[in-house]
N, C-alpha and C positions, 0 to 999 in steps of 0.2 A: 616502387616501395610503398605509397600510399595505400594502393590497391590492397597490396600483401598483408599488412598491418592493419587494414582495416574487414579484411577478409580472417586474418587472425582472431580480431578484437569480437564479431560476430560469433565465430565456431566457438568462445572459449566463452563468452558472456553467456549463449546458449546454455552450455553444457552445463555452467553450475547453475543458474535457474532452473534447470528442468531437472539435476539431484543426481546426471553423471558423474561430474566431480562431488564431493561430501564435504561439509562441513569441517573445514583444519586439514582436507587431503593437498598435498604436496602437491605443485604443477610445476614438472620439469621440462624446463624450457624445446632438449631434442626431441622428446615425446612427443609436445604438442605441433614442435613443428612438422612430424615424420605426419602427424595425423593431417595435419590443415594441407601441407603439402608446399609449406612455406620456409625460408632459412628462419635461424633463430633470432635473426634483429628484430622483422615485422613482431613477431610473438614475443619478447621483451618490449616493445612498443606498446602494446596492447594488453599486455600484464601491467602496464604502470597505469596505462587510462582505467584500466580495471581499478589499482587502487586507490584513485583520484575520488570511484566510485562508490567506493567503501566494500566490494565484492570480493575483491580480493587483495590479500596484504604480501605488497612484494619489498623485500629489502635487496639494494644492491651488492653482490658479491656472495649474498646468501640463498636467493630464491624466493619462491611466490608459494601463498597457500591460500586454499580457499577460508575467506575470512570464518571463523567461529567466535562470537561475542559472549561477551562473561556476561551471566545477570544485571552488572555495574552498565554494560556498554549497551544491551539493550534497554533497558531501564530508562538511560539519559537518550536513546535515540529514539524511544517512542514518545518520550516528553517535548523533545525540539519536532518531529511532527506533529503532535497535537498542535502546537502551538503556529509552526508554518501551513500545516492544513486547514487548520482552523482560521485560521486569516485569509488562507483562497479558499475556501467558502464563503467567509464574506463579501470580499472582493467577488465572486461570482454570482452571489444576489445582487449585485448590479450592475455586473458586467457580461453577464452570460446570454448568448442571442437563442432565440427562440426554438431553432432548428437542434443547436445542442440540446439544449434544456429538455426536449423533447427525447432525442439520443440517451440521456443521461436517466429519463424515466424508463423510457426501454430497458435497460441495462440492470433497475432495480428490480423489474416486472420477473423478467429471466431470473432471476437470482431467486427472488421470493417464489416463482415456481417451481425453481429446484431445491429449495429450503422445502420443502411443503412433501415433496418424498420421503420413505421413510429413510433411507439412508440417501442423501443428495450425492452428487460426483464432486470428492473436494479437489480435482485439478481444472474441471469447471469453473465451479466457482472460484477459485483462486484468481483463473484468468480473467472472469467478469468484471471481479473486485478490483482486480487491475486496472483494467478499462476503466469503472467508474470512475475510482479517485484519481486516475490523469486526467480524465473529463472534467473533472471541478476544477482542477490545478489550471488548465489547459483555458478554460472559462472565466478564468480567474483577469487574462489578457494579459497576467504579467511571466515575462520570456523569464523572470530573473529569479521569481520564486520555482517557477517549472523548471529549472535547471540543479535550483541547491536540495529541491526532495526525490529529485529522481532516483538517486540511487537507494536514499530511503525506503522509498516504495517498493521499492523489490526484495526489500526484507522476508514479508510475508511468503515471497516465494520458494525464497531458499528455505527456510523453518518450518515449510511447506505449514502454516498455521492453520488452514481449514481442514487439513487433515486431524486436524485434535478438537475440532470441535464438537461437543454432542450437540443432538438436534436441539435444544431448549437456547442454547449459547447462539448456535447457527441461524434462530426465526431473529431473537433479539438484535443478532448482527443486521439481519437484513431490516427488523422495523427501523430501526437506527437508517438505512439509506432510505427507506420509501419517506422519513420525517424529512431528512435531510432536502429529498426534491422537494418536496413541500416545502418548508422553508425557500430556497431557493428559487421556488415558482412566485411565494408572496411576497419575493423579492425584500426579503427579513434578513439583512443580512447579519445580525447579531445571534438570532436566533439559529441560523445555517451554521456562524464560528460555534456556540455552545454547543450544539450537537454534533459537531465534528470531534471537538475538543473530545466526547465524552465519549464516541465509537472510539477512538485513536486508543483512550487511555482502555478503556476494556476492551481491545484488543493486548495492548500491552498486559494485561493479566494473564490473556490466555497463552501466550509468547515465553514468559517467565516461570507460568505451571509447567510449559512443554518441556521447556531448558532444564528444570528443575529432574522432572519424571518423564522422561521421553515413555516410556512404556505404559504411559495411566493417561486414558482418554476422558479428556474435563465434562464432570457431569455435576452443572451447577444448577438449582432452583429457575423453575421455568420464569421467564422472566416477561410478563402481560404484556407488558407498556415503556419502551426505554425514556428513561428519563432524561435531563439533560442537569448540568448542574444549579441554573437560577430558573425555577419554575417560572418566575414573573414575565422572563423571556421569551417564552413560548405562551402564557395566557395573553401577552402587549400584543403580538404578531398574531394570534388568530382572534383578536377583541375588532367586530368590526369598526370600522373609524367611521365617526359618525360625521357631518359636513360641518364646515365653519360657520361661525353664526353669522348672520347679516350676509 
C-alpha cells in the first residue's frame, strides 16, 4: 500500500506541476487511479499529502481540485516566503559549504545565459529557479525551514510565472540571483535576507498582474540595477573591512 500511495502521490504531484491538471480542475479519484494503475485508497492518500502541500485542496466526502489561489491567498503566500526565504538566505551566508556555493553560481550563470536570448525557454528557467531557491533553502542546513517552504516553492510552477515575464522583468529576476551569490559568497548574511526578501516580493508582482490579466504579458521599465530595500546593506557588505587597530 505504501508503494501504491506513494507511486500515486508522484504521478499526481507530477501532473499538476507540469500544467496537465489546471488550475481549479477536479481530480476524481477513479480517474486517477484507472491512470496510475492503482486502487482508489493509495490516490486518496496522496490527494490529502497533496493538500498538506498547499497543491491541491481536497475536502472529505467532496473531492480534490487543483488548488487555484485568490489575489488575497497569493498575496499572503508570497509575503510568508519572502520572509521564510529570506531567513534561509541568511542562514546560508553562513552556513552554506563551498562545493554548493559553487553549484548555486552555476545555476545563476545558466539562467542569466538564457535571460540574455531574445526570448529565453520559460519552462527552463522555471526549472533552474527551482533548483536555485532549494539550493539556498537546502544551504540554509535547517531540515525545518526546507520542509514549511516546500510546497511554497512550487507555486511559480504551477502559475507557470516565467512564462509572463518580458525580457526587462526576466534580466532583473536574474540580477536579483547573481547579487544574491554574491552576498552569500561574502558570507553577508543580511544582505543575502534583503535581497531575497525583495526578488520574492517582485516576484509577487508579477504572480498577481498574471492572476489578474492571464492574457497580457508584463512589460515593465527595464530595470539596470535591482535594488534591495536598505541600500546601507549592501554598501556595509561590499565596504572593504579595514583591520583592527593595534
Amino acid at each position: 500500500m505504501a508503494k501504491a500511495a506513494e507511486t500515486a502521490y508522484a504521478f499526481v504531484r507530477s501532473a499538476v506541476l507540469s500544467g496537465r491538471f489546471a488550475r481549479g480542475e477536479r481530480l476524481r479519484e477513479a480517474q486517477l487511479a484507472e491512470l496510475v494503475g492503482v486502487s482508489r485508497t493509495p490516490v486518496r492518500e496522496a490527494l490529502r499529502r497533496l493538500d498538506s502541500e498547499g497543491l491541491v485542496e481536497f475536502t472529505p466526502n467532496v473531492g480534490a481540485r487543483v488548488t487555484a489561489w485568490s489575489p488575497e491567498e497569493l498575496t499572503d503566500l508570497y509575503e510568508m516566503r519572502s520572509m521564510l526565504e529570506g531567513y534561509g538566505a541568511r542562514l546560508a551566508a553562513e552556513r552554506i559549504g563551498d562545493r554548493d556555493l559553487d553549484h548555486l553560481a552555476d545555476l545563476a550563470a545558466r539562467m542569466e545565459a538564457l535571460s540574455n536570448r531574445g526570448t529565453p525557454p520559460a519552462d527552463e528557467m522555471t526549472v533552474l529557479n527551482g533548483e536555485f531557491h532549494r539550493a539556498i533553502v537546502q544551504g540554509s542546513r535547517n531540515a525545518q525551514l526546507a520542509s514549511l517552504v516546500r510546497g511554497m516553492m512550487e507555486v511559480p510552477l504551477i502559475t507557470r510565472t516565467f512564462q509572463r515575464y518580458s525580457p526587462p522583468r526576466m534580466r532583473a529576476s536574474t540580477m536579483h540571483h547573481n547579487e544574491l551569490v554574491e552576498a552569500i559568497r561574502a558570507r553577508d548574511g543580511m544582505w543575502a535576507e534583503s535581497v531575497m526578501r525583495t526578488h520574492i516580493l517582485a516576484a509577487r508582482n508579477t504572480v498577481l498582474e498574471s492572476a489578474a490579466d492571464p492574457d497580457t504579458v508584463d512589460d515593465p521599465p527595464v530595470v539596470e540595477e535591482p535594488s534591495t530595500p536598505d541600500p546601507a546593506v549592501r554598501a556595509t557588505a561590499r565596504r572593504p573591512r579595514r583591520p583592527a587597530a593595534g
